[in-house]
VOBAKOL-846285 format. One line per field, with one value per residue: x, y, z of N, C-alpha, C in turn. Coordinates in steps of 0.001 Angstrom, whole numbers, plus 524288, in hexadecimal, padded with zeros to 5 digits. Layout:
n.east [X / ...] $
n.north [Y / ...] $
n.up [Z / ...] $
ca.east [X / ...] $
ca.north [Y / ...] $
ca.up [Z / ...] $
c.east [X / ...] $
c.north [Y / ...] $
c.up [Z / ...] $
end
This chain:
n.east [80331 / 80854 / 80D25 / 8066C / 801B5 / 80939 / 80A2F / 8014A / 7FA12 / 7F6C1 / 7EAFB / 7E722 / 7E3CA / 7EA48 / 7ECA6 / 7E36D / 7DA38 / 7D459 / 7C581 / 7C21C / 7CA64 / 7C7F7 / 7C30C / 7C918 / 7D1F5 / 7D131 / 7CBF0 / 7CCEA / 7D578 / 7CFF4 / 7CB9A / 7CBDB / 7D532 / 7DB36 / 7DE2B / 7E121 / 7E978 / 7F022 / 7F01C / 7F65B / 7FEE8 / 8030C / 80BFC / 80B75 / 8134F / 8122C / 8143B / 81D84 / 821E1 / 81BF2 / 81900 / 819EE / 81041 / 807BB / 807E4 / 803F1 / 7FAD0 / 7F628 / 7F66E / 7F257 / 7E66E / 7E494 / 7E6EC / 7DEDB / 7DCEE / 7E3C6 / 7ECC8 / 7EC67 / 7F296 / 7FB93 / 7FF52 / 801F7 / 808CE / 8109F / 8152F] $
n.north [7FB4E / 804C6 / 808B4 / 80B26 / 813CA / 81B10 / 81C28 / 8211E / 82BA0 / 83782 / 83B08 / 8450E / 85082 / 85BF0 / 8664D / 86D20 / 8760C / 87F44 / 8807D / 88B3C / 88EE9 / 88B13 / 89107 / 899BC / 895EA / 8915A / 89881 / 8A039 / 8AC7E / 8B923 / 8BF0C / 8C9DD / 8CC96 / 8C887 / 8CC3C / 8D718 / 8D5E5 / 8D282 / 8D8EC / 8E0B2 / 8DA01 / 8DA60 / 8DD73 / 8E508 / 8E4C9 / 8DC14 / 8CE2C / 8CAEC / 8D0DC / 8CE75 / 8C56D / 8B8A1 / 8B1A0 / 8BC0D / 8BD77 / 8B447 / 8B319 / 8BD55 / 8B915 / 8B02D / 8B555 / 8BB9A / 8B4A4 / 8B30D / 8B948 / 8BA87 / 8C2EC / 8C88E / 8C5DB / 8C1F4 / 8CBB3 / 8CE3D / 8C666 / 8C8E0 / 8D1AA] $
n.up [80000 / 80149 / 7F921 / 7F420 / 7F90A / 7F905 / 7EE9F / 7E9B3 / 7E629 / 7ED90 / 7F09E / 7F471 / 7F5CC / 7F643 / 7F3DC / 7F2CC / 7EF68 / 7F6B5 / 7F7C1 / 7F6D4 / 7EE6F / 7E595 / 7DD23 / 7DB9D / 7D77C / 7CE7A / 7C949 / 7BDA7 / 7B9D7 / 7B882 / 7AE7C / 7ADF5 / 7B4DF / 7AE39 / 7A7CA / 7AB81 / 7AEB1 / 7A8FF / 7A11A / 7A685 / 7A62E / 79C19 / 793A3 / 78B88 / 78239 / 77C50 / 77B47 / 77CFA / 78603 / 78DA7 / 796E4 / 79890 / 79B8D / 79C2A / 79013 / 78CA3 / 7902B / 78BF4 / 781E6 / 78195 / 783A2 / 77ABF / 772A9 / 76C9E / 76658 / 75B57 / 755F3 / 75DFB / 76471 / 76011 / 75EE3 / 7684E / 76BA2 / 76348 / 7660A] $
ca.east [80000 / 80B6E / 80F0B / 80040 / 8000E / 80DF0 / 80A77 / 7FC68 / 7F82D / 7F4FD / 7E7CE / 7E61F / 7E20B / 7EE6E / 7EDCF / 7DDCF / 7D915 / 7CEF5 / 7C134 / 7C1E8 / 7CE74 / 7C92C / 7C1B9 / 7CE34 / 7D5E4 / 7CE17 / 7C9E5 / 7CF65 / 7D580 / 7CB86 / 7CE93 / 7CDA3 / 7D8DB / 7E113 / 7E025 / 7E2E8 / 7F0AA / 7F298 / 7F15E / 7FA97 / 8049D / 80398 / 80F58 / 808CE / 816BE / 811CD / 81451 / 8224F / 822A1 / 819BA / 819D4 / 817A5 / 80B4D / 80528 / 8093C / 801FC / 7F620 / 7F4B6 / 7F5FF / 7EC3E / 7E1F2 / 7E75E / 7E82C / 7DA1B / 7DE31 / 7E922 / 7EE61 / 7EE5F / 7F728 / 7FFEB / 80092 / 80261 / 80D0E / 814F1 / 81628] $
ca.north [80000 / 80908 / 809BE / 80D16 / 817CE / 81FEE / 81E88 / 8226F / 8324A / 83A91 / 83F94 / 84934 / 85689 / 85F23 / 86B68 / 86CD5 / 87B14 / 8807A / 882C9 / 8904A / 88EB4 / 88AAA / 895B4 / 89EA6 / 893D1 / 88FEA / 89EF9 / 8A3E1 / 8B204 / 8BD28 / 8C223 / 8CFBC / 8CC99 / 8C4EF / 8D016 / 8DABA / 8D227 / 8D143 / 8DF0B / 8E1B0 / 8D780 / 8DA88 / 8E170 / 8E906 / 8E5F7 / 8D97D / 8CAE3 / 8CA8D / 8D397 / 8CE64 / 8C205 / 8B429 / 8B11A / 8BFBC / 8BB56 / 8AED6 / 8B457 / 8C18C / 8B79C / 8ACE5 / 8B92D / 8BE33 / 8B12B / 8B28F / 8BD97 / 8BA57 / 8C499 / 8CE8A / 8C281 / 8C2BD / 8D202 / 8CEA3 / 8C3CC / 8C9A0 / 8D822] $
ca.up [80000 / 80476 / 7F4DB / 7EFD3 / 7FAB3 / 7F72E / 7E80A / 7EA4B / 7E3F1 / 7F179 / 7EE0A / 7F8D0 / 7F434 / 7FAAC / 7F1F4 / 7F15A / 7EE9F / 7F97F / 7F449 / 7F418 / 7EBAC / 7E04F / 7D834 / 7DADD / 7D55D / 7CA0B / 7C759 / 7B9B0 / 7BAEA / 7B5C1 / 7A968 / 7AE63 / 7B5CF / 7AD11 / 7A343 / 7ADD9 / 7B018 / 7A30D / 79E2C / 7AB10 / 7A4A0 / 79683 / 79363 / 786CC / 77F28 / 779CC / 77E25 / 77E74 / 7894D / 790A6 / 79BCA / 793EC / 79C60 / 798FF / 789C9 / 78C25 / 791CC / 788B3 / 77BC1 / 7817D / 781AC / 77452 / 76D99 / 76784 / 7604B / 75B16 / 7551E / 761A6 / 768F9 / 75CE8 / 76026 / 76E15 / 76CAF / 7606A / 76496] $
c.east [8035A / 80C0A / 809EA / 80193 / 8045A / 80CAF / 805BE / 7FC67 / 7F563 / 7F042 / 7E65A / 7E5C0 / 7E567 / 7EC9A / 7E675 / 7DDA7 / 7D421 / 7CB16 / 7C03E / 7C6F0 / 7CB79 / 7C787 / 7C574 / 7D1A7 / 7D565 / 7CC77 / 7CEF3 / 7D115 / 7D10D / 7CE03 / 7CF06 / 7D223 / 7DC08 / 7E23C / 7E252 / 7E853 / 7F274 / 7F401 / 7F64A / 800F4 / 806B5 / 80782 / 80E1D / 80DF9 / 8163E / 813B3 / 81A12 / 824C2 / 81F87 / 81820 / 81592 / 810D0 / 806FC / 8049F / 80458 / 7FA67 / 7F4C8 / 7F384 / 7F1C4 / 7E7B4 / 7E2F8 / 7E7B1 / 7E3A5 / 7D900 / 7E66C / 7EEB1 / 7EFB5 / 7F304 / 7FAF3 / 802AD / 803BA / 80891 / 81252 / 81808 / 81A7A] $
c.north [804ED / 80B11 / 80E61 / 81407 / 81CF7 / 8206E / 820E1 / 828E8 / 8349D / 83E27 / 841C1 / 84D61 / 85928 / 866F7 / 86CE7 / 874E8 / 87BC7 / 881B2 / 887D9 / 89302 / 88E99 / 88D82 / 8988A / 89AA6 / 89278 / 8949E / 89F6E / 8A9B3 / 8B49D / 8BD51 / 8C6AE / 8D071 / 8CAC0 / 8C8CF / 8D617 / 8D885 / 8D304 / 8D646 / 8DFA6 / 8DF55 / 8D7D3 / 8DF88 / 8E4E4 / 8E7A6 / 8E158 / 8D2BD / 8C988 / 8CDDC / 8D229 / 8C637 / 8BD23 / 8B461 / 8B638 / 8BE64 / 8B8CE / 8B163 / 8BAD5 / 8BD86 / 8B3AB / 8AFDC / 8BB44 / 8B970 / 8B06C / 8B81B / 8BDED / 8BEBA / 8C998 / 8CB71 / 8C238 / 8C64E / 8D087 / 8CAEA / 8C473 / 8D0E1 / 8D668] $
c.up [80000 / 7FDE1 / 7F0A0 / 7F4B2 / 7F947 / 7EFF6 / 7E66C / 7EB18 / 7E92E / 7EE8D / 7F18F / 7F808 / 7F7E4 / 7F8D5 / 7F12C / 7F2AF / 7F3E8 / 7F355 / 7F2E4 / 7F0A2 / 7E670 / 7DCB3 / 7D857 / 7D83D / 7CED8 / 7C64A / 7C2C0 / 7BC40 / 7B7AC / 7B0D8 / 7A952 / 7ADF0 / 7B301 / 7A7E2 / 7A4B4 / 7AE6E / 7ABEA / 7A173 / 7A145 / 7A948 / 79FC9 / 79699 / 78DED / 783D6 / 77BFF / 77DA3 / 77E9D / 78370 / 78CB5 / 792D9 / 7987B / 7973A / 79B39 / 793EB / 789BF / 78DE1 / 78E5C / 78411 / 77E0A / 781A7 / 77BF7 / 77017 / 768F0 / 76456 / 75FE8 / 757F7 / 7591F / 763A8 / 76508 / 75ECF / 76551 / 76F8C / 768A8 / 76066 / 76DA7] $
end
């Protein structure tokens, strides 16, 4: 038995979220806010000047017009 019990998966819930954890955890940011950040981080000189994850998050809003994210990633 001693062999089954050391190779045997501990299912004991250690890390468990309280209940009033989980809508703050699960909650999306606003989009007010994530475009008040953004303006704040957009360096206006184009995407070479400005912080890969800003890049990444200006061109995934910009990719359904693709010719402003051209603008945005070749200037």
């Amino acid at each position: 038995m001693r062999e089954y019990l050391h190779g045997a998966v501990d299912m004991v819930p250690r890390n468990m979220l309280a209940y009033f954890q989980y809508y703050p955890s699960v909650e999306g940011e606003n989009e007010h806010t994530l475009h008040k950040h953004l303006t704040t981080l957009v360096s206006g000189h184009g995407a070479t000047r400005d912080h890969p994850r800003v890049r990444k998050a200006v061109f995934e809003s910009l990719k359904h017009h693709p010719k402003l994210a051209r603008m945005y990633l070749n200037s």
